[in-house]
C-alpha positions as semicolon CSV with decimal commas, in nm:
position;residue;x (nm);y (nm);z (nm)
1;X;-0,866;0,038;1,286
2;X;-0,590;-0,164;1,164
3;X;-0,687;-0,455;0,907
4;X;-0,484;-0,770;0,823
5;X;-0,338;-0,816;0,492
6;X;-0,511;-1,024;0,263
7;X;-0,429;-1,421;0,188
8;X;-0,500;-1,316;-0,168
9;X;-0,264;-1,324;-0,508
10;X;0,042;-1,117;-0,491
11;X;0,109;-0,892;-0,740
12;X;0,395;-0,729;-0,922
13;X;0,374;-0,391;-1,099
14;X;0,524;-0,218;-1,410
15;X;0,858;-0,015;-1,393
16;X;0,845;0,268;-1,155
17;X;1,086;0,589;-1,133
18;X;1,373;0,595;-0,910
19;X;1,349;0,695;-0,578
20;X;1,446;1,019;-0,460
21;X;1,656;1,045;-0,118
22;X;1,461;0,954;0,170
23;X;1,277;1,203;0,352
24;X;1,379;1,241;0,734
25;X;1,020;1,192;0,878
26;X;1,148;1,459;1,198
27;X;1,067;1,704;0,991
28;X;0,747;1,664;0,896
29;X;0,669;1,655;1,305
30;X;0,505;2,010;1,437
31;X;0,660;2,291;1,607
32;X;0,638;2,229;2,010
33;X;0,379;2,481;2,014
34;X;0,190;2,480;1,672
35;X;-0,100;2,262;1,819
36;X;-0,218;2,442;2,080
37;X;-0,371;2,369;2,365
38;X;-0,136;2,069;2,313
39;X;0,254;2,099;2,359
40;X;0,489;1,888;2,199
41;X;0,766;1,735;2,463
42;X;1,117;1,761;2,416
43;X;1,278;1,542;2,245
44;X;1,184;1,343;1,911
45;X;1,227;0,985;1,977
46;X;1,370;0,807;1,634
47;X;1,437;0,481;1,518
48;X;1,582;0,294;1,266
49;X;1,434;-0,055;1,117
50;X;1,653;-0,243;1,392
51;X;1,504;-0,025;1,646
52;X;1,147;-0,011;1,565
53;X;1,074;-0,300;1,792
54;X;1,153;-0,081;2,131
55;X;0,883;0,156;2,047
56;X;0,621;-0,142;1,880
57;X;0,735;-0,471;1,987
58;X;0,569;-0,742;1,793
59;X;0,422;-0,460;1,459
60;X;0,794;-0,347;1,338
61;X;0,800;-0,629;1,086
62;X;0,505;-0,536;0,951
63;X;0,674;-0,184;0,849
64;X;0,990;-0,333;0,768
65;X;0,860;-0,586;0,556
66;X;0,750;-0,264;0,340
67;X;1,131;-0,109;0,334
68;X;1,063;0,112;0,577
69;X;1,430;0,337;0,637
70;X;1,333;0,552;0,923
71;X;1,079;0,647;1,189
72;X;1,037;0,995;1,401
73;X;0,760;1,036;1,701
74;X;0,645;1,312;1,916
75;X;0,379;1,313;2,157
76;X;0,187;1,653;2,188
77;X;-0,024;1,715;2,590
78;X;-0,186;1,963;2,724
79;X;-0,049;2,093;2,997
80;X;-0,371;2,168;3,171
81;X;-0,544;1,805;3,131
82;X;-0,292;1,486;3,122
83;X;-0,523;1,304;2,935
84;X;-0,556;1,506;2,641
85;X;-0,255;1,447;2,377
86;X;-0,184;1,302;2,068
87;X;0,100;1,098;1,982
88;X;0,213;1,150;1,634
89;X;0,483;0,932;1,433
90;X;0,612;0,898;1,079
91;X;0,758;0,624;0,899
92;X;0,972;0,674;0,606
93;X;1,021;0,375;0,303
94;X;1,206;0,330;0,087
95;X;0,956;0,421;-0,188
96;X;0,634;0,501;-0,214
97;X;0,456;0,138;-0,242
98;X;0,615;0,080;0,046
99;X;0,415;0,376;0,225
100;X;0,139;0,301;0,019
101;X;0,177;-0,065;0,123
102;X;0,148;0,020;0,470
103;X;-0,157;0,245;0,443
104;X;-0,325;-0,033;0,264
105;X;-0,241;-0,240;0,535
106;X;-0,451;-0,022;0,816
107;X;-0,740;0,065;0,596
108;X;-1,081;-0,058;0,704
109;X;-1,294;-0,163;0,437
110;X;-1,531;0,197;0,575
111;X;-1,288;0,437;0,543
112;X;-1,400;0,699;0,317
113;X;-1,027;0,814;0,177
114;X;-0,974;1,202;0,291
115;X;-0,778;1,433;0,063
116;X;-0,500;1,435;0,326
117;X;-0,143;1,349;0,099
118;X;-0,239;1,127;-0,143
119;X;-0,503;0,999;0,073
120;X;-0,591;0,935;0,445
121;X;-0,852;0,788;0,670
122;X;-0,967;0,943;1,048
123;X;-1,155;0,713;1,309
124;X;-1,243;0,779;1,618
125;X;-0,897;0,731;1,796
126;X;-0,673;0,714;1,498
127;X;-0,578;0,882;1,212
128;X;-0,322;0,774;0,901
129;X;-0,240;0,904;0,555
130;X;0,028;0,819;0,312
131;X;0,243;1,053;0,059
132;X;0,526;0,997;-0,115
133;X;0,726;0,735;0,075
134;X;0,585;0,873;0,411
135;X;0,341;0,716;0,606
136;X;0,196;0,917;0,874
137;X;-0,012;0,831;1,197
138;X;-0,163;0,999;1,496
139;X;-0,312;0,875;1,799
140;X;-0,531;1,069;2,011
141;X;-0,652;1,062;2,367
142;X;-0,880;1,304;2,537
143;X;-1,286;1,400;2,519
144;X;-1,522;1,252;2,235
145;X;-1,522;1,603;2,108
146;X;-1,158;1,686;2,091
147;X;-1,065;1,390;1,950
148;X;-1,152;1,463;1,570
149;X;-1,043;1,783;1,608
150;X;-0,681;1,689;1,754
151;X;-0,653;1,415;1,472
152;X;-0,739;1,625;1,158
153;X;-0,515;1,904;1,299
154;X;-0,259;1,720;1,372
155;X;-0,259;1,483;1,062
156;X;-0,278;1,824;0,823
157;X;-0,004;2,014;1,025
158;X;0,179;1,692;0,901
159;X;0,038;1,709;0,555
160;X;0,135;2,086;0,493
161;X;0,543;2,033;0,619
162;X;0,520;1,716;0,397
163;X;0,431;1,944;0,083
164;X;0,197;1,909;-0,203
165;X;0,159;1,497;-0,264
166;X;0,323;1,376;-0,551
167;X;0,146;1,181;-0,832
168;X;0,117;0,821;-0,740
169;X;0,309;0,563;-0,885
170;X;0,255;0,476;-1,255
171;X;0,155;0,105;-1,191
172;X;-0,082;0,151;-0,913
173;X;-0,248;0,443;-1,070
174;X;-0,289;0,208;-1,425
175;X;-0,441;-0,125;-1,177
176;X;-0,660;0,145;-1,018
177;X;-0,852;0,175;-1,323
178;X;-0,986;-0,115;-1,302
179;X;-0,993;-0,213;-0,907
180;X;-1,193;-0,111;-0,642
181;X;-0,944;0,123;-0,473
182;X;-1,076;0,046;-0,143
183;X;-0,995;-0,363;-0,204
184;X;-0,608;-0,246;-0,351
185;X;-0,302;-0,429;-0,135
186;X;0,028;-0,382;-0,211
187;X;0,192;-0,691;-0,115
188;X;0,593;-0,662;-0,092
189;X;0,607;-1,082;-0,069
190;X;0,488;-1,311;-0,244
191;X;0,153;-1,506;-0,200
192;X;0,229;-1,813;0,079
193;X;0,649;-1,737;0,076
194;X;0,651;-1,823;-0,348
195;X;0,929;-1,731;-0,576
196;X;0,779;-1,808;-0,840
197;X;0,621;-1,446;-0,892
198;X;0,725;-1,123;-0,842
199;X;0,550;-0,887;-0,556
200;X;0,224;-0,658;-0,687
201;X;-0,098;-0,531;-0,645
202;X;-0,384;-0,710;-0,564
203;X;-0,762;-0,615;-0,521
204;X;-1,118;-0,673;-0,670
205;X;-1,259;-0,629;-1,014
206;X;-1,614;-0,720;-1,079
207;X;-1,641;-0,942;-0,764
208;X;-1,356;-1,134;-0,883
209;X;-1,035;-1,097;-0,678
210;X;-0,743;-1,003;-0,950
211;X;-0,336;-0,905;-0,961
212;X;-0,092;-0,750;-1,104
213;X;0,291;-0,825;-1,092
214;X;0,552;-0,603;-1,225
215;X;0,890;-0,486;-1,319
216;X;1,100;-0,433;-1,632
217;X;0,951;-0,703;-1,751
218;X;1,090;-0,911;-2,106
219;X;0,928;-1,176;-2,284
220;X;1,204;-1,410;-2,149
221;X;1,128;-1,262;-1,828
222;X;0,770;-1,315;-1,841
223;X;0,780;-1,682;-1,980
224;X;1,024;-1,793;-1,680
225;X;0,803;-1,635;-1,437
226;X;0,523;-1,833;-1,588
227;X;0,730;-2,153;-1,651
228;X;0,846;-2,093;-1,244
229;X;0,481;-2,078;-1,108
230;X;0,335;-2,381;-1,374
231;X;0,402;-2,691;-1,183
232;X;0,252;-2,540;-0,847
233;X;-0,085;-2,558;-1,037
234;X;-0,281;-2,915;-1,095
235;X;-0,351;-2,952;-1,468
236;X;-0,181;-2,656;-1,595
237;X;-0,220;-2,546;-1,954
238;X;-0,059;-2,306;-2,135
239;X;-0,160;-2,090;-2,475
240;X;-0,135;-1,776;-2,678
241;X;-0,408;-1,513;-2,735
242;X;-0,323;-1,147;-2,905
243;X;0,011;-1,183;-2,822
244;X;0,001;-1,289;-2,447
245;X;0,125;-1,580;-2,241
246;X;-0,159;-1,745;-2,090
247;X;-0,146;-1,995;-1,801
248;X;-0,434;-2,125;-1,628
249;X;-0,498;-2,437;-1,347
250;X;-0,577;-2,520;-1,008
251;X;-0,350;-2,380;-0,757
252;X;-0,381;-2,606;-0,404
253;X;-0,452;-2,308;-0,198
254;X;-0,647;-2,069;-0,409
255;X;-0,835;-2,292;-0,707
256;X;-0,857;-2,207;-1,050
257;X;-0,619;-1,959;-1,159
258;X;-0,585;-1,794;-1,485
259;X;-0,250;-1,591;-1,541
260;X;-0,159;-1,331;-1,855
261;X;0,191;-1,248;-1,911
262;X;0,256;-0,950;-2,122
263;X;0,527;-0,690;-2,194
264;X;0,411;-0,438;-1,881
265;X;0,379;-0,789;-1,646
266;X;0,173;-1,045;-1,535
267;X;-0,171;-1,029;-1,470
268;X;-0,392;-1,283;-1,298
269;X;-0,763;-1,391;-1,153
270;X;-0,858;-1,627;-0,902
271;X;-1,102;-1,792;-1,103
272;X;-1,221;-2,061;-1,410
273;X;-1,070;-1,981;-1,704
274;X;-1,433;-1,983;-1,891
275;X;-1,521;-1,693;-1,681
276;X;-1,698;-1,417;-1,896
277;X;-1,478;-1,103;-1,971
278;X;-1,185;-1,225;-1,729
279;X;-0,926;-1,287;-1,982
280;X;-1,013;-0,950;-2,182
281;X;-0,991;-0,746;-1,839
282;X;-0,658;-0,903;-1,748
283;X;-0,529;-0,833;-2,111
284;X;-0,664;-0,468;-2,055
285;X;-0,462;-0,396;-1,711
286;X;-0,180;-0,537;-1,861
287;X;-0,172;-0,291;-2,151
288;X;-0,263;-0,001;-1,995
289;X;-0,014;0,257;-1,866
290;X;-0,191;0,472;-1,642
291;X;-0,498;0,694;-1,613
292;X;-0,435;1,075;-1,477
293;X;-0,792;1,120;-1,402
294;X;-0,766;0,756;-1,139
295;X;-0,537;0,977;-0,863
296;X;-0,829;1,114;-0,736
297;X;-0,954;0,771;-0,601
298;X;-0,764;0,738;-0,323
């Protein structure tokens, strides 16, 4: 179920509150007994970013390169048929786009999000959800039949010691708006190893793929970013429309490219700068700050 990242345009995203403390993801494991048939062993195997190698040698970059702080797993069997278990771990970040990151990451394009945290997906042999800076996944082995069963159990027993899901962050909940919330990566690097830009959001708007860097963004801030990424693109040309930095040319790897730089970040498309509407969309997800009523996407 898990999908590879896409070679797309980072983004960045607008200021986002301060962490709390991180959560210990043990605790969010079920009681040895509270999935029964199954029986949790003893023991919770943990693991710390320098660890997570001995338990998924050749994936624990992936999770670290999200901030992850801290890992718990328990695998739950049924006494009375080997092969029936589910082995359940949870990663904790150091903020929420880093859990949301990671969810994005294993996401096939035909999950249908479930209202498990602030959102999940459940296959046939794994299940994953995200909330808060937790990111939580089960594995299940055992009959066609059990299998959903073990995973939605298992992945809601996780859900409930987790607690109610808290609102997502401001930035991804504003670029929601306007992006198909199944196309939405959070990428914690930037496109091909650049400096030039900040890490974001990218995802599809109209067909057109389209991102969104962040931070506490100035106008200095903004032009230097802009001024940093210029001579990467062939022909580059720079203006001013309603107040925002515009940058637009051919980057080597991706083509055209047209940029926005506002006060709430930089906004960008991967295509001509004559495209219909573009420009006006970027300008929009730049301004906006956030729609209540886009949580319920995911």
């Amino acid at each position: 179920m898990r999908s590879v990242l896409a070679a797309a345009l980072v983004l960045a995203v607008t200021t986002t509150p301060a962490p709390a403390a991180p959560v210990d993801p043990a605790m969010a494991l079920p009681a040895v007994a509270a999935l029964a048939p199954l029986v949790r062993r003893a023991g919770i195997e943990r693991h710390t970013p320098e660890t997570l190698w001995e338990r998924i040698d050749g994936e624990a970059e992936l999770y670290k390169t999200f901030g992850l702080t801290a890992s718990a797993h328990a695998l739950y069997e049924d006494p009375a048929a080997p092969d029936h278990r589910i082995d359940l771990s949870l990663f904790s970040f150091a903020d929420p786009l880093g859990a949301f990151g990671l969810f994005a990451a294993f996401r096939p394009p035909e999950c249908t999000v479930q209202p498990l945290g602030n959102g999940g997906c459940l296959g046939d042999y794994q299940g994953f959800f995200w909330c808060g800076d937790v990111f939580v996944l089960a594995d299940a082995a055992g009959s066609d039949s059990a299998r959903p069963t073990d995973l939605r159990r298992a992945l809601a027993a996780a859900a409930a010691l987790l607690g109610p899901a808290p609102r997502c962050p401001e930035a991804l909940r504003a670029f929601s708006r306007f992006v198909d919330t199944r196309t939405i990566r959070y990428q914690p690097q930037h496109l091909l190893g650049r400096e030039a830009l900040p890490p974001g959001f990218e995802g599809i708007a109209g067909g057109t793929p389209v991102f969104l860097s962040s931070g506490a963004f100035t106008s200095e801030a903004v032009g230097a970013a802009l001024a940093a990424y210029a001579p990467v693109l062939a022909g580059a040309a720079r203006s001013e429309r309603n107040g925002y930095r515009v940058l637009a040319g051919r980057d080597p790897d991706l083509g055209p490219v047209l940029l926005v730089g506002g006060l709430h970040g930089i906004s960008g498309a991967r295509t001509t700068p004559e495209s219909a509407g573009i420009q006006e969309l970027l300008e929009a997800i730049n301004a906006h700050g956030g729609d209540p009523e886009a949580e319920g996407a995911w």
